[in-house]
C-alpha positions as CSV (number, residue, x, y, z in Angstrom):
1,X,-54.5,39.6,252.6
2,X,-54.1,43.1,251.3
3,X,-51.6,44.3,248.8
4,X,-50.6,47.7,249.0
5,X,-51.2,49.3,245.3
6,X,-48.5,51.3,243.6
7,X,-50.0,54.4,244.9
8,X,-50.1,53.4,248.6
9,X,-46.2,52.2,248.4
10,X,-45.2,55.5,246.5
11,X,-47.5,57.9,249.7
12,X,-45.0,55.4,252.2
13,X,-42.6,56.5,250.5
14,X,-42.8,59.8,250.0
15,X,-43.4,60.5,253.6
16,X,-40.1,58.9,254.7
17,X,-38.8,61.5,252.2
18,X,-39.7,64.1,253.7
19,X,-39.5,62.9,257.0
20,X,-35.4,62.8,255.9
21,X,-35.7,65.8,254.2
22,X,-36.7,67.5,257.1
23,X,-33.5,66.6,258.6
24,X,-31.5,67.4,256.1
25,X,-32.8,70.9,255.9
26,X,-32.0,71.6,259.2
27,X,-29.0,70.0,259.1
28,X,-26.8,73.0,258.9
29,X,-28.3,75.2,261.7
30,X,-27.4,72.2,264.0
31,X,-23.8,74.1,265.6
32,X,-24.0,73.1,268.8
33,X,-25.5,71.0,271.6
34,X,-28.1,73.9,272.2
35,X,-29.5,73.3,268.6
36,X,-29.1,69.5,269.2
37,X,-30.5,68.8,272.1
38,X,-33.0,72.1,272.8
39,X,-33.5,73.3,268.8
40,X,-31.6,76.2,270.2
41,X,-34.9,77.5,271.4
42,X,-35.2,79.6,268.6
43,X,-38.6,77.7,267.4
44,X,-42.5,79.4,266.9
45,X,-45.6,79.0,269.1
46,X,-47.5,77.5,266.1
47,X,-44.9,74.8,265.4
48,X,-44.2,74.2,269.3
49,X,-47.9,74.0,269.7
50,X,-49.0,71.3,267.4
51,X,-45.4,69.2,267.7
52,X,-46.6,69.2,271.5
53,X,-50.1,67.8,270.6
54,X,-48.5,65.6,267.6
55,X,-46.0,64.0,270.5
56,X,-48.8,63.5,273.2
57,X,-50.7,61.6,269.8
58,X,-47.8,59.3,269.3
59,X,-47.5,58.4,272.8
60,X,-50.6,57.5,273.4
61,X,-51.6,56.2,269.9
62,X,-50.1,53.2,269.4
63,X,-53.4,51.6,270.2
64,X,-55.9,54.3,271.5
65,X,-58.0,53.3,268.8
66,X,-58.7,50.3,269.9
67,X,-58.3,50.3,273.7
68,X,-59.8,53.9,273.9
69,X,-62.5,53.8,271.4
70,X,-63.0,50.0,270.7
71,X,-62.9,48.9,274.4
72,X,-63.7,52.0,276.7
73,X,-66.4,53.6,273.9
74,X,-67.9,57.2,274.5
75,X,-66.7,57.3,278.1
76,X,-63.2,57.3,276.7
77,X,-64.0,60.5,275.3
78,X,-64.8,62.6,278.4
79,X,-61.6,60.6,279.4
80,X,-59.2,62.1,277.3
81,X,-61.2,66.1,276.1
82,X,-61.6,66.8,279.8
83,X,-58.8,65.0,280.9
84,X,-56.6,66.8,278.1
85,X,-57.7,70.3,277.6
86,X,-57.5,71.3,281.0
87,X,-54.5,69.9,281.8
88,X,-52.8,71.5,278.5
89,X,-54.3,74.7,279.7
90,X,-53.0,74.6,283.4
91,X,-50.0,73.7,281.8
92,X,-49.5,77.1,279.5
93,X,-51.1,79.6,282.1
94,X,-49.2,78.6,284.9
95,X,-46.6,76.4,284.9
96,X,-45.0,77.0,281.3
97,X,-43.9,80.7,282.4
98,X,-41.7,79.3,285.0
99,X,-40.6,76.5,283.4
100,X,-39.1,78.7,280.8
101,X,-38.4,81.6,282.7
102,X,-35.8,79.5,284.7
103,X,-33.8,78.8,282.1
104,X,-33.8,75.2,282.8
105,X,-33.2,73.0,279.6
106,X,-34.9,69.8,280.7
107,X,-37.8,69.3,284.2
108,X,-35.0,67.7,286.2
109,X,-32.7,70.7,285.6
110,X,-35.7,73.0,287.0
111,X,-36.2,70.4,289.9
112,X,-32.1,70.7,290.3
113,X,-32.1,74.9,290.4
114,X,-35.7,74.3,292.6
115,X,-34.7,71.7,295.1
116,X,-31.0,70.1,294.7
117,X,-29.4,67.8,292.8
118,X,-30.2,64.5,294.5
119,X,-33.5,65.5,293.2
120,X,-32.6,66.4,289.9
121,X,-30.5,62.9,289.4
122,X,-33.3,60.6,290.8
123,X,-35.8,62.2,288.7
124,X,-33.7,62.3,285.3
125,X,-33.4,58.2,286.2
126,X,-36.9,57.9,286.2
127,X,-37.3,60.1,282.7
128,X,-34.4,57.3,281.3
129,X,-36.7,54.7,282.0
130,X,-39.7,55.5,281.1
131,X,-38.9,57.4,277.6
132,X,-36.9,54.1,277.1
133,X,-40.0,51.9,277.7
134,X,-42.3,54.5,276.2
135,X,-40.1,54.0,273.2
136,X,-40.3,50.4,272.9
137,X,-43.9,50.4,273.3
138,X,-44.3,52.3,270.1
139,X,-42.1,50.2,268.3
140,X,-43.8,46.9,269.5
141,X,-46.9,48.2,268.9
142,X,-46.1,49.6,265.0
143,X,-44.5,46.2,264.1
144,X,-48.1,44.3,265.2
145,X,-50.0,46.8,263.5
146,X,-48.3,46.8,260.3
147,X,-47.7,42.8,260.2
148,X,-51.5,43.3,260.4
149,X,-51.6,45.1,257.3
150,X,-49.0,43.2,255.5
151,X,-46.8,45.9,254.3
152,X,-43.4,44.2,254.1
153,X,-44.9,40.5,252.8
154,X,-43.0,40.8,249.8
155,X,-39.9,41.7,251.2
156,X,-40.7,39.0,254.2
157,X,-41.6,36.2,251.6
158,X,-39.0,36.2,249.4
159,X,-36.6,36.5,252.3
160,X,-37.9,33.3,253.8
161,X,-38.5,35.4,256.8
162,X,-40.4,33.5,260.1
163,X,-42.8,35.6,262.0
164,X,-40.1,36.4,264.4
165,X,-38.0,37.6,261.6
166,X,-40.7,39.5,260.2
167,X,-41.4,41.6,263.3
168,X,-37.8,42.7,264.2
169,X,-37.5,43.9,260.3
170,X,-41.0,45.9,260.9
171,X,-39.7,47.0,264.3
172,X,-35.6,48.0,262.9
173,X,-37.1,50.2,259.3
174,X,-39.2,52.6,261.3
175,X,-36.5,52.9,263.8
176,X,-33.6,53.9,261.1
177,X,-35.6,55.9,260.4
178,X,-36.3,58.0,263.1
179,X,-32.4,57.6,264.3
180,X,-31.6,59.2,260.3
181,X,-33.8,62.5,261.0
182,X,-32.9,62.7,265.0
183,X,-29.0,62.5,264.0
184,X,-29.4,65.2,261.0
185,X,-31.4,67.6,262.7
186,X,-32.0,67.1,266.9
187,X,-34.6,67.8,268.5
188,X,-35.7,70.4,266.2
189,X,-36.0,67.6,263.4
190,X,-37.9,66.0,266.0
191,X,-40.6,68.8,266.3
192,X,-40.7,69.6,262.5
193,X,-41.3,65.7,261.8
194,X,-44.2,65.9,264.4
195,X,-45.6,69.3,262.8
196,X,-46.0,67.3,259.4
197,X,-46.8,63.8,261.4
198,X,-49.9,65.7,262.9
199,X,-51.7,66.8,259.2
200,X,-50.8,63.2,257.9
201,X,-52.6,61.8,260.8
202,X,-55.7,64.3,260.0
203,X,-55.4,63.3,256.3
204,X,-55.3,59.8,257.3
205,X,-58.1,59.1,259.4
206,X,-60.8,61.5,258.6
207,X,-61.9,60.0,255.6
208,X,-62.2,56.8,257.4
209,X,-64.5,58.3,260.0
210,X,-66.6,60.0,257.3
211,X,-66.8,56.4,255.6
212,X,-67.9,54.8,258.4
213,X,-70.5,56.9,259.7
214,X,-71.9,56.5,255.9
215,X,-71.6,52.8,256.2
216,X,-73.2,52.7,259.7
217,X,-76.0,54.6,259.0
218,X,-75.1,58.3,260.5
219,X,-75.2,59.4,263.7
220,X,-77.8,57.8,264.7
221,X,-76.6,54.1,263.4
222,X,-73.6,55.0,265.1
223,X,-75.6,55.5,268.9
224,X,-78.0,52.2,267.7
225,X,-74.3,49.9,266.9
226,X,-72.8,51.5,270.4
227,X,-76.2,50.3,272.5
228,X,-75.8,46.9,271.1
229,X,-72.0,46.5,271.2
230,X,-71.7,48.8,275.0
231,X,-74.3,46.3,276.6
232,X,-72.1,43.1,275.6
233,X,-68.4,44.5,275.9
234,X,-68.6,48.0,277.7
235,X,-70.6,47.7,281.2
236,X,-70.6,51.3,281.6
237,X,-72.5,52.1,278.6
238,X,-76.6,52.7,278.9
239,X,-79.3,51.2,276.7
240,X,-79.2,54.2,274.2
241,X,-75.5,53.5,273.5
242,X,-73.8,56.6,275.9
243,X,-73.0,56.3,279.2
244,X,-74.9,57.9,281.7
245,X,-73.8,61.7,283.4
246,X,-72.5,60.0,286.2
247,X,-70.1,58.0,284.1
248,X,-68.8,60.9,282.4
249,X,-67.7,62.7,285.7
250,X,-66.4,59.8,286.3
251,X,-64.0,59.8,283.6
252,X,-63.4,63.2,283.0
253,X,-62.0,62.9,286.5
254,X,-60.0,60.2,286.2
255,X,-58.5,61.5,282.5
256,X,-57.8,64.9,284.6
257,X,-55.3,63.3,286.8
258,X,-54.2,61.1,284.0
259,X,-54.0,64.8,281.7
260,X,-52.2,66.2,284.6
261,X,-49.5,63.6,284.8
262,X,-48.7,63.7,281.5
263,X,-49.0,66.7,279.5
264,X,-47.4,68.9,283.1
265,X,-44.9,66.4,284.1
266,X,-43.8,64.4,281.2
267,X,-40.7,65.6,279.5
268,X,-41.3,63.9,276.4
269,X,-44.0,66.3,275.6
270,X,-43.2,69.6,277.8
271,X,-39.2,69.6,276.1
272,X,-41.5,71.0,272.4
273,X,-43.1,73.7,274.5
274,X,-39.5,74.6,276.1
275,X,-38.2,74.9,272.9
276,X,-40.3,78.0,272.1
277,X,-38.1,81.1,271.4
278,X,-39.6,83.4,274.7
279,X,-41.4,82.8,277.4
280,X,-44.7,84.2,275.7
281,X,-44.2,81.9,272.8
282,X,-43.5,78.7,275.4
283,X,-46.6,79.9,276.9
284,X,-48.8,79.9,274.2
285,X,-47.9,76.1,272.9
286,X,-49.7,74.7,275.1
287,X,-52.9,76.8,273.9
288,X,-52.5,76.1,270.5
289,X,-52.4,72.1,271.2
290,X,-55.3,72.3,273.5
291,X,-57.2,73.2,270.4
292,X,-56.1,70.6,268.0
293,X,-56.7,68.2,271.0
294,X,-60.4,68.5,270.3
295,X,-60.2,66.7,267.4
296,X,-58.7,64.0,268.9
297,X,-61.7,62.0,269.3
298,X,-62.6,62.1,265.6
299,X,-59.6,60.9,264.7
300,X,-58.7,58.3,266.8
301,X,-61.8,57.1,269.4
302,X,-64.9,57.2,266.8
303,X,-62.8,54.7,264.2
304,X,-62.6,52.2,267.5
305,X,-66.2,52.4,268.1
306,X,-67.2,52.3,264.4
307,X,-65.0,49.2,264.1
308,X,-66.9,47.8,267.1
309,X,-70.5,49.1,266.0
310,X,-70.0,47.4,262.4
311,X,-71.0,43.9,261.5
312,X,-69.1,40.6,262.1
313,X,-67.9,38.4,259.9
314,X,-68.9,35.2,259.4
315,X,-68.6,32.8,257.0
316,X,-70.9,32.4,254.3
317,X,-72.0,29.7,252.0
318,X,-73.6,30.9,248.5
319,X,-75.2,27.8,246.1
320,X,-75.6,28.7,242.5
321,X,-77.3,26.6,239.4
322,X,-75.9,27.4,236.1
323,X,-77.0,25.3,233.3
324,X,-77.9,22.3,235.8
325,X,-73.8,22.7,236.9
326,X,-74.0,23.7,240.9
327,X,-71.5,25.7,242.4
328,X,-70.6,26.4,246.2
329,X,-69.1,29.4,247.0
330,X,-67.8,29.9,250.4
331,X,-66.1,32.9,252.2
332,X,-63.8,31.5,254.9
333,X,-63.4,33.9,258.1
334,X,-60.8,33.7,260.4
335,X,-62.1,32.3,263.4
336,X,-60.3,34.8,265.5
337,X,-62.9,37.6,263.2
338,X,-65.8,35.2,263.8
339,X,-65.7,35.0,267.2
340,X,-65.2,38.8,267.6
341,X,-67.2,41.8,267.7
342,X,-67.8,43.9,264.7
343,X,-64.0,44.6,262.9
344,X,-62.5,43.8,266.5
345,X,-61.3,40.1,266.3
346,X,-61.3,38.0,269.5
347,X,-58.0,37.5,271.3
348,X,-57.0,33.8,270.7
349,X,-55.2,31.5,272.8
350,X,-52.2,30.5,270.4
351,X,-52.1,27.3,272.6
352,X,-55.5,26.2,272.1
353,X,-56.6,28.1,269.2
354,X,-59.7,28.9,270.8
355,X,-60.7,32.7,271.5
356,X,-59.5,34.0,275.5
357,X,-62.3,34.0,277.8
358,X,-63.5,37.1,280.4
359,X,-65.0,35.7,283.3
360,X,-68.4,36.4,282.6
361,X,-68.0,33.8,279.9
362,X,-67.4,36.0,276.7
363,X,-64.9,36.3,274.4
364,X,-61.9,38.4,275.0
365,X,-61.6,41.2,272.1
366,X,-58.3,42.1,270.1
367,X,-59.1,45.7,270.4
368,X,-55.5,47.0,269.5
369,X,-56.4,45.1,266.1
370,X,-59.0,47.4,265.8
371,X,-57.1,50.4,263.9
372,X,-55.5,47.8,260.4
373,X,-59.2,46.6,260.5
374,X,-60.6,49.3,260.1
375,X,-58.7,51.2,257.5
376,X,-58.4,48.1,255.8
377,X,-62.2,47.8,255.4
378,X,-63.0,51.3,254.4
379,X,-59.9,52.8,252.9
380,X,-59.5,51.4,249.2
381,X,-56.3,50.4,247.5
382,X,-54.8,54.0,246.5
383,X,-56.2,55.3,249.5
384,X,-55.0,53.1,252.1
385,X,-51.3,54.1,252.0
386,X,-52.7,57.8,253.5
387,X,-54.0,55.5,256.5
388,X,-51.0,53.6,257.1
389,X,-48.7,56.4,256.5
390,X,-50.9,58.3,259.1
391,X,-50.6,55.8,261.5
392,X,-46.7,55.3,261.0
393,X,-46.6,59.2,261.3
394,X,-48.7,58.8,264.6
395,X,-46.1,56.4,266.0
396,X,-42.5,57.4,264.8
397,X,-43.7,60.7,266.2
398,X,-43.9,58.9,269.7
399,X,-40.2,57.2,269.4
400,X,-38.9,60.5,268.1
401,X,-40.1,62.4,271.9
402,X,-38.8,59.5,274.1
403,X,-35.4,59.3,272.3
404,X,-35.2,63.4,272.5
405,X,-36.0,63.2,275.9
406,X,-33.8,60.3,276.3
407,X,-30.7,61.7,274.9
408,X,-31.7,65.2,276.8
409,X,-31.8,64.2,280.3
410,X,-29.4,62.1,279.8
411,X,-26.4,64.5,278.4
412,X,-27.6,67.3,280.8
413,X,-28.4,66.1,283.9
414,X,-26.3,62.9,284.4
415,X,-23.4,63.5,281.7
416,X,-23.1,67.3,282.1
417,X,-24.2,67.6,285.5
418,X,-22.0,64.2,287.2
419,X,-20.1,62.5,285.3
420,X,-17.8,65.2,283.2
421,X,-18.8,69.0,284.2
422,X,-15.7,70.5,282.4
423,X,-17.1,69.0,279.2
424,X,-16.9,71.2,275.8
425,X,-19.7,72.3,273.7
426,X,-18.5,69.7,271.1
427,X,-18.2,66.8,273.1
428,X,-21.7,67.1,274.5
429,X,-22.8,67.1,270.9
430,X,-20.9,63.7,270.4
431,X,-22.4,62.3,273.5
432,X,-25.6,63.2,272.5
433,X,-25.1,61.9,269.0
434,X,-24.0,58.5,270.6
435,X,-26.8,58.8,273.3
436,X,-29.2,58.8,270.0
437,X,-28.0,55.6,268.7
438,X,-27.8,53.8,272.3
439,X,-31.1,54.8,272.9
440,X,-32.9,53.7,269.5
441,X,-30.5,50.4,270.0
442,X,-31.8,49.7,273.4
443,X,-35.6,51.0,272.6
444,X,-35.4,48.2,269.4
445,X,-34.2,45.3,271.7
446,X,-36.4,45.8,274.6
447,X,-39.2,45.7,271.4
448,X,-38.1,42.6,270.4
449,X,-37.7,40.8,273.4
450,X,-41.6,41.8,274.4
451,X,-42.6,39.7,271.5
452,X,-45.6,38.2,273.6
453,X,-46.6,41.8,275.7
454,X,-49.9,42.4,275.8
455,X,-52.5,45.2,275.7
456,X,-49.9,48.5,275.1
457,X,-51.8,51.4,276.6
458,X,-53.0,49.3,280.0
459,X,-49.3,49.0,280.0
460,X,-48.4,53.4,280.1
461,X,-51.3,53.9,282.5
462,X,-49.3,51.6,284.7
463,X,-46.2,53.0,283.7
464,X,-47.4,56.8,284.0
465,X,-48.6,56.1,287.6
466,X,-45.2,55.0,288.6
467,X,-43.3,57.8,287.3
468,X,-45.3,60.8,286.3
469,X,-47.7,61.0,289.2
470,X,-45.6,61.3,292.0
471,X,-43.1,64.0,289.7
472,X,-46.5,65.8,289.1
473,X,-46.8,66.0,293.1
474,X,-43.5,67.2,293.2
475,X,-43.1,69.8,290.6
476,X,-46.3,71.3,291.6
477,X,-44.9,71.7,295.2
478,X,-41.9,72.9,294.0
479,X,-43.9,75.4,292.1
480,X,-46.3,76.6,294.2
481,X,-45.2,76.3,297.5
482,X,-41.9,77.9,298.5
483,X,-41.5,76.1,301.9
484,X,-40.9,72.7,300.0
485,X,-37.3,71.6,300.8
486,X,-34.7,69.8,299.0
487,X,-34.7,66.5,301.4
488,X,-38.8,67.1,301.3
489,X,-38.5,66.9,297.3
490,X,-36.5,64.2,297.0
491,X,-38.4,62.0,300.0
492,X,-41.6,62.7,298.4
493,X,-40.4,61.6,295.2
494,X,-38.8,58.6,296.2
495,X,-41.8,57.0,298.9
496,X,-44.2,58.1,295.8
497,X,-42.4,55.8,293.3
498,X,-42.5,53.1,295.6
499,X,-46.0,53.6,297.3
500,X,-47.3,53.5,293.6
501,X,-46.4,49.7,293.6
502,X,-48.7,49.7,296.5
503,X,-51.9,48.1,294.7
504,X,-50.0,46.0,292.7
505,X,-48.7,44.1,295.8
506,X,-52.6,44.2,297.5
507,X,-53.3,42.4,294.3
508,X,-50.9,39.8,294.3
509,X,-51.0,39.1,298.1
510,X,-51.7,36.1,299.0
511,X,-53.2,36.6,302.1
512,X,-56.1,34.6,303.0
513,X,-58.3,36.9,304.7
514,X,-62.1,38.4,304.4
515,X,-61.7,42.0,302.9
516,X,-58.6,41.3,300.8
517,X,-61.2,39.9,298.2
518,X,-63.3,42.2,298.1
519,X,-60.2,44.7,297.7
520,X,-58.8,42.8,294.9
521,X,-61.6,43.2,293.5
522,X,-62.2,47.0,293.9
523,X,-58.6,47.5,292.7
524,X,-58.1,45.1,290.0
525,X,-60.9,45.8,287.1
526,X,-58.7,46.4,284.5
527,X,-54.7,47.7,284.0
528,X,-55.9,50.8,283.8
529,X,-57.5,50.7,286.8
530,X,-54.8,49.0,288.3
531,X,-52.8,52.5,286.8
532,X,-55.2,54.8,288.6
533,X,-55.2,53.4,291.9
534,X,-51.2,53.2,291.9
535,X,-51.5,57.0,290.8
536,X,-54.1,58.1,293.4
537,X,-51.4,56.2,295.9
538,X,-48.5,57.7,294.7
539,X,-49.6,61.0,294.5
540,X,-50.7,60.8,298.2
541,X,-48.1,60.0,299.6
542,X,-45.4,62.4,297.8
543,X,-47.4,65.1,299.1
544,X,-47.6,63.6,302.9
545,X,-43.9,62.8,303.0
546,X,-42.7,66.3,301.2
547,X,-45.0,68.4,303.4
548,X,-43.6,66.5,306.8
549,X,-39.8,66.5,306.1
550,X,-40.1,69.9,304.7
551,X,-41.5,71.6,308.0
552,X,-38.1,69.6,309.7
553,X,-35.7,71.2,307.3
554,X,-34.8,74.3,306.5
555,X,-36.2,76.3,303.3
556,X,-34.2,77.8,300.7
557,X,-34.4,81.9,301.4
558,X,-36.7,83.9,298.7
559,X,-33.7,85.2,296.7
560,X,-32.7,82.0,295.5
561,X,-36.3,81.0,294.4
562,X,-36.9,83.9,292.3
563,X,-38.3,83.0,288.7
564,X,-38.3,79.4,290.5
565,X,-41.7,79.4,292.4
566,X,-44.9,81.0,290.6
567,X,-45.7,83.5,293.4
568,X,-42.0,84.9,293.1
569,X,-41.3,85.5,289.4
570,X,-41.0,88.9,287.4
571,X,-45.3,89.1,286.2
572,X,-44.8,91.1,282.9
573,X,-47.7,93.7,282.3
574,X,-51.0,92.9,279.8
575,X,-50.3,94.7,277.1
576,X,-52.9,93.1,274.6
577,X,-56.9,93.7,275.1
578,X,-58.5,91.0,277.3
579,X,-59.7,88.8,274.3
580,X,-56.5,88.5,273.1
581,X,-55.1,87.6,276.2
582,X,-54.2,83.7,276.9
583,X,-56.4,83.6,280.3
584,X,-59.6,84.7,277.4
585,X,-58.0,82.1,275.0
586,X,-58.0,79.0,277.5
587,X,-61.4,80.1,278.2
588,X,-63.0,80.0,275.0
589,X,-61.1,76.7,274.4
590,X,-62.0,75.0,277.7
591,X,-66.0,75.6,276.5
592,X,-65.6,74.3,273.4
593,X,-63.8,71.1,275.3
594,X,-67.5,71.1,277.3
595,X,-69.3,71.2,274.2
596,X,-67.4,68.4,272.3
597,X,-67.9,65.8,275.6
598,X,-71.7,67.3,276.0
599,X,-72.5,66.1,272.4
600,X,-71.4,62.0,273.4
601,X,-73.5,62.4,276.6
């Protein structure tokens, strides 16, 4: 059981200094609901670029490292470079410009001036839900992961505090603390937080990849540790530890429509572009997180398959003679590490204390254990409080964009837009200040009541299919395609929510017939499968049902889509040389994106 060393406690806490020092500094400059809810857009490229990466980190950090790198290995990397960049980069060239050319403050407000307001209300419920489950994810997931390192067993112990007890205190602190800097400083606060939450996730977790690979042997121990780990737990691995070409495609596509989804579409990460000060600046966010995207698998997918490559623990029995005295010494290993793989302990039953079976007959693996493992075996006492404040950094930095986007959507485009249009400036910035605090309040309790969830990422593929695919379908309609109606918007949107349930229910059907098997089967490999299919369904059918009740209803004329739809905005001309222009940018990037997934091939 580690103890955090004087050090690691004061690194904790001087990052949840400056993490309210950040608030308080831009306390002042918060005047309005503008500031508070859009950081006035007044902000830089740089800083909107990297808070955009730093928010996509959180969200999908809580335990990438271990379902990404620990159970998906190298494949996972095509999955998220070649899912990522090019989606980041489709996102700046083409869709950012009329995004923030409109004017709209939030997606459903550009859906509202695009389509209607039906549209604009059913979407903003969808946002509400999902940045509200989004945001209980990360909680849920930060309380596991630090009960797993033991940070609060003092306090815990000498309260008398029951696991239960223990994991709403590690679920309420980091959540205070995030309400503290939201409340001071809005969104802004938000993307400045995520600015500093990105470089302490760098600081954190590259020395534990540089330990690692000198543990495992290099490089090359690193592809010799994959072969023999990817042949037990990772089918789709080869004999020399990478998947084959074929694989790779195969996930680069599928982490393109995932990309797509959520860096275009999700408002949680698209409100730090929008925040930009110009249209230029809003543009070239998206370019500047594309870059620091490529380091996302040294940070957070080679740790999960170190952790997997490394040896397992077992227990060990040591007989010594000294002086005709003989002494036993024995190291006792959790049976839950025994029966694992590497520093990825086996998921246990807590019924029968026996590890969880697959049903080829081998043991289940833990693999969102695999990120405290692994920084506590190779980040030292003094060092180890970088590692965890890196990885409370990662997460607070996902609550932060779900309750922005929460209290955003919510104040705008139901508040504003239904309930109270006459509203003043200062009320709105009450109701958003409240809006905060419901939000955190309801993101803690829904975190507390999935005390028994399981595997968190599985979980947003799911959710993502259900909410972002079918808004993806719709916004690129919207934007593309000026015939799209207002009644073919909001059809779309609707049948694709619904149609995304559509595998779920094949799956639990309980129809007793010859090819429902064999489609279970097809379908059902994993959640994220499960999330993919529901995507590819959803997706399909908001584009069928938009394009048909589109051509039976009348379109809105060209005048009132201007600056709406891509092929009728204002093109302003290149003034800088072509290597300075974003289309030469996004190239260079999306090469080097080729050359970092060509290297795990």
């Amino acid at each position: 059981m580690p103890i955090l060393a004087p050090a690691d406690s004061l690194i904790l806490l001087a990052y949840c200094f400056f993490a309210l020092a950040a608030g308080f500094w831009l306390k002042p400059s918060i005047i309005g609901s503008p500031e508070f809810l859009q950081a006035g857009r007044a902000l830089p490229a740089w800083v909107c670029g990297v808070a955009f990466v730093a928010a996509g980190l959180g969200l999908q950090a809580p335990a990438a490292m271990g379902l990404l790198g620990a159970k998906y290995g190298f494949e996972s990397i095509a999955f998220t470079v070649m899912g990522g960049v090019p989606a980041m980069l489709f996102l700046g060239l083409f869709m950012m410009p009329v995004y923030h050319g409109s004017k709209a403050r939030t997606i459903p407000e550009f859906l509202g001036l695009r389509f209607d307001e039906k549209t604009r209300a059913l979407n903003a419920c969808l946002i509400l839900v999902s940045a509200l489950t989004g945001a209980a994810l990360s909680l849920y997931a930060m309380a596991h992961v630090f009960a797993a390192l033991h940070v609060f067993d003092g306090p815990t112990h000498s309260w008398g505090l029951e696991s239960r007890g223990t994991f709403v205190l590690l679920v309420v602190v980091p959540a205070a603390l995030v309400l503290a800097y939201l409340l001071l400083g809005g969104l802004a606060g938000a993307i400045y937080n995520q600015v500093m939450q990105f470089f302490i996730i760098a600081a954190g977790f590259l020395p534990v990849v540089f330990l690692g690979l000198k543990q495992i042997g290099g490089w090359n121990g690193l592809k010799a540790a994959a072969a023999s780990a990817g042949s037990k737990y990772s089918p789709g691995w080869s004999g020399n530890g990478h998947p084959g070409i074929a694989s790779f495609a195969l996930a680069a596509g599928l982490g393109l429509m995932f990309g797509l989804s959520f860096w275009c579409a999700d408002f949680r990460v698209v409100q730090a572009a929008m925040a930009a000060k110009d249209t230029e600046s809003a543009r070239s966010a998206p370019l500047v997180g594309a870059a620091a995207w490529l380091l996302f698998p040294l940070l957070l997918i080679l740790p999960g398959i170190i952790a997997l490559g490394m040896p397992t623990p077992h227990m060990t029995v040591v007989v010594r003679n000294e002086n005709g005295a003989i002494f036993h010494e024995i190291t006792v290993v959790p049976a839950a590490d025994e029966a694992g793989q590497g520093l990825v302990p086996a998921l246990m039953d807590p019924a029968t204390g026996k590890p969880v079976q697959r049903a080829d007959g081998r043991n289940l693996l833990d693999a969102a254990q695999a990120a405290p493992n692994v920084l506590m075996h190779f980040l030292p006492m003094g060092l180890l409080g970088v590692g965890i404040a890196a990885l409370l950094a990662c997460m607070m930095g996902g609550v932060a964009a779900s309750i922005t986007a929460f209290t955003a959507v919510f104040t705008r485009d139901l508040y504003e837009a239904h309930i109270r249009k006459d509203a003043s400036d200062g009320h709105l910035m009450a109701v958003g200040r409240w809006t905060t605090v419901g939000a955190i309040l309801l993101a803690v309790g829904a975190a507390c009541a999935a005390f028994h969830w399981g595997s968190k990422l599985d979980t947003l593929a799911v959710l993502f299919a259900r909410v972002n695919a079918p808004l993806l379908a719709t916004i690129l309609l919207g934007m593309f395609c000026k015939r799209i109606t207002g009644h073919g918007a909001f059809a779309g949107l609707a049948s694709g929510v619904v149609a995304s349930a559509l595998p779920s229910v094949i799956l639990l059907s309980r129809l007793r017939i010859g090819w429902n098997a064999e489609l279970k089967a097809l379908i059902y490999r994993n959640e994220m499968a499960l999330g993919f299919w529901a995507a590819i369904a959803s997706v399909a059918v908001t584009l069928l049902v938009a394009t048909l009740v589109s051509f039976g209803t009348q379109p809105k004329p060209d005048a009132e889509l201007a600056g709406l739809v891509h092929c009728l905005r204002v093109r302003e001309p290149a003034g800088a040389k072509w290597w300075k222009r974003p289309e030469a940018i996004a190239a260079t990037i999306l090469l080097a994106a080729f050359g970092v997934t060509l290297i795990f091939i």
